[in-house]
C-alpha positions as a printed NumPy array, in Angstrom:
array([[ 15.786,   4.928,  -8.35 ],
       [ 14.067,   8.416,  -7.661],
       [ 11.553,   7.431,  -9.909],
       [ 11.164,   4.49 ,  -8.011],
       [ 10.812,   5.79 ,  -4.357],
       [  8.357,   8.255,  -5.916],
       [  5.673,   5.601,  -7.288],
       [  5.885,   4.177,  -3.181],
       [  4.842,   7.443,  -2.242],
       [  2.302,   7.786,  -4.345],
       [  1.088,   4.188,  -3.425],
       [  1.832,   5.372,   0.338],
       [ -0.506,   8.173,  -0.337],
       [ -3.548,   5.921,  -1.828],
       [ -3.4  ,   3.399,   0.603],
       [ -3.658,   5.827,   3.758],
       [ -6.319,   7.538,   1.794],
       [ -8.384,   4.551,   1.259],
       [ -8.129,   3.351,   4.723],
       [ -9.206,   6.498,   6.005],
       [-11.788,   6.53 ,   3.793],
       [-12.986,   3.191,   4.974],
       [-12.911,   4.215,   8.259],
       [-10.518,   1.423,   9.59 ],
       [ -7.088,   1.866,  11.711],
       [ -3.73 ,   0.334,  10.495],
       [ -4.702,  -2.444,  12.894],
       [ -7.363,  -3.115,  11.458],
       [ -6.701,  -2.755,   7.946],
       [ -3.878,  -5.371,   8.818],
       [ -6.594,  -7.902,  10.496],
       [ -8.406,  -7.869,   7.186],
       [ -6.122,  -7.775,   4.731],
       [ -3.895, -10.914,   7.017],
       [ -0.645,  -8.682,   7.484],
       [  1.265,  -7.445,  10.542],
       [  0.367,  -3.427,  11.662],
       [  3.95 ,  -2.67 ,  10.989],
       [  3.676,  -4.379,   6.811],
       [  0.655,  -1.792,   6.443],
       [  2.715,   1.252,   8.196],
       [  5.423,   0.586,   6.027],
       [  3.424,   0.55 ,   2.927],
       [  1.439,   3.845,   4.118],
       [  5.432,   5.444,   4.557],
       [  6.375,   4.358,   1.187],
       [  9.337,   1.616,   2.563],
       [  9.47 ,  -1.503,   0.512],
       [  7.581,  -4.159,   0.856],
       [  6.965,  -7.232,  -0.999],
       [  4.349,  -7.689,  -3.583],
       [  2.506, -10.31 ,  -1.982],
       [  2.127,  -7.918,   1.662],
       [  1.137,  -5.132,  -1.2  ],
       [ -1.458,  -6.717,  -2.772],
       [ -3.472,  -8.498,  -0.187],
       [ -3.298,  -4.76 ,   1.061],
       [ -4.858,  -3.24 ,  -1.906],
       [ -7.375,  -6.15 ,  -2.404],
       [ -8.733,  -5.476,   0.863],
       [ -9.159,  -1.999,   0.213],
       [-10.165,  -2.42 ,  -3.148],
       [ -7.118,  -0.851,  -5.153],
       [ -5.212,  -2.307,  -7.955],
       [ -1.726,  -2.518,  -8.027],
       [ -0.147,  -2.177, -11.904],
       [  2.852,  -2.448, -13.183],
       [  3.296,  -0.237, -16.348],
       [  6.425,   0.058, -18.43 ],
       [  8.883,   3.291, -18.133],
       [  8.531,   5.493, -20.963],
       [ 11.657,   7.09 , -21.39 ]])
C-alpha cells in the first residue's frame, strides 16, 4: 500500500502543478473538467478518488493517467 499512496502523491503533485500552470483555481479547474471543488482538492491531496473524477481531471488539463504494471 505505501507504494500505492505514493503514486497519489505524485499524481497530487502534477495535477496542482498543471493547474497552476494554467492559471485556473480549484473552482475552476472543477467547472471545466465537470467535478465538484472538493473531487479536485482531494485529488491535488493525494485522497482517493475514482477513476472516472481522475480522468476528466487530467483530460482537462491535458495529462494522461497510466496504469503500468509493478515490477517487483
Amino acid at each position: 500500500m505505501p507504494e500505492q499512496h505514493a503514486a497519489m502523491l505524485e499524481i497530487a503533485k502534477q495535477v496542482n502543478k498543471a493547474r497552476q500552470a494554467a492559471g485556473w483555481s480549484q473552482n475552476e479547474l472543477a467547472d471545466r473538467a465537470g467535478v465538484s471543488r472538493p473531487s479536485v482538492v482531494r485529488v491535488e491531496r493525494g485522497d482517493d478518488v475514482n477513476t472516472a473524477t481522475l480522468g476528466k481531471i487530467a483530460d482537462v488539463l491535458g495529462l494522461t493517467v497510466r496504469v503500468s504494471p509493478q515490477l517487483d
